[in-house]
N, C-alpha and C positions, 0 to 999 in steps of 0.2 A: 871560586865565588865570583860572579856576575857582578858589574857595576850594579845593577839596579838592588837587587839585594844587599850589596855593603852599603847603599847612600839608605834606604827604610831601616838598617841599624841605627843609624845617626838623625836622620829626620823624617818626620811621619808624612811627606811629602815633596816633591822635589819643588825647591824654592826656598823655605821656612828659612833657611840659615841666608839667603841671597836676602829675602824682607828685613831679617833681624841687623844683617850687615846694613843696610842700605839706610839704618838709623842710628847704629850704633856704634857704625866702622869707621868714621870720621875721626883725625887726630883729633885730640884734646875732648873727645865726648863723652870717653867713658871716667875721665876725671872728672869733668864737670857733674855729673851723674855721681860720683864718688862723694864728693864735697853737697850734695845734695839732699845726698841718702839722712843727715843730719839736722835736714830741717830749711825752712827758706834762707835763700839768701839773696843779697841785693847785687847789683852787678857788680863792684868794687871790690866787694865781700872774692866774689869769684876771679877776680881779676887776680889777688891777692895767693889765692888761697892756689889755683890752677897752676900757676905759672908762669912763666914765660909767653902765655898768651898774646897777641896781637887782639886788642881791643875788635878791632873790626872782625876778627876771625869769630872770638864770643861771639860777639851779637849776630853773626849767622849761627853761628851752633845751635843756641839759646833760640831763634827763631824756627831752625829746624825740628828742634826736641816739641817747641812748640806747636806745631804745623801737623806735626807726629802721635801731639796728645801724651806726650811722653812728660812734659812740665806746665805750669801755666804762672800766666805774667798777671800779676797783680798791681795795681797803680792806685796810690793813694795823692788824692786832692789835699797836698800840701806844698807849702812853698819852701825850699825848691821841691817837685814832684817827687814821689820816691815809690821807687817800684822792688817788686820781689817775684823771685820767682823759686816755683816749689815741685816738687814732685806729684803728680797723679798716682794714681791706685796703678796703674798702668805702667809709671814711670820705677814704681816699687816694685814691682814685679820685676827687673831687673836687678836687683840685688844677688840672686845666687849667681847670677851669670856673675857682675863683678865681684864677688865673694872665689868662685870660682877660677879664675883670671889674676885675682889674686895670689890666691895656693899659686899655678901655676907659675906665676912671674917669681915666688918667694922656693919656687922648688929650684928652678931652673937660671934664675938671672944671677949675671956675675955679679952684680953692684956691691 
């Protein structure tokens, strides 16, 4: 079997998994996206809930997913400001993949 033939098994064009990577291939993103799947949360919330995060690392992630259309930042005029950020239709559609990902780490990781 030809490379070109094993890679249209897998993706219905060459690239599609290079795109999906190039959003979703980041540490800490597909947690963030995990803890998301649940509904808004505020960045502390995610702070909290991710891990071990480096605040500055969030808030590029969190800009990226947004940049991606994959979440969006909501900002409410109050004192102190308080912002949230949620999943798009777009950002749900990633669900099987981490549901996926899941199985896999639960089949195969030592932990």
């Amino acid at each position: 079997m030809n490379t070109t033939s094993v890679t249209s098994l897998v993706e219905p064009k060459v690239g599609c998994i290079a795109g999906a990577m190039e959003i979703i291939g980041n540490k800490w993103t597909a947690l963030i996206l995990r803890d998301l799947m649940s509904g808004s949360k505020r960045f502390c919330e995610l702070e909290k809930t991710v891990g071990n995060i480096n605040p500055r690392t969030l808030s590029q992630r969190l800009d990226d997913l947004e940049t991606h259309g994959i979440i969006t930042k909501q900002t409410f005029a109050e004192v102190p400001p308080r912002i949230e950020y949620t999943l798009t239709s777009k950002g749900h559609d990633l669900l099987p993949i981490l549901k996926q990902m899941a199985a896999w780490g639960n089949k195969y990781s030592e932990v």
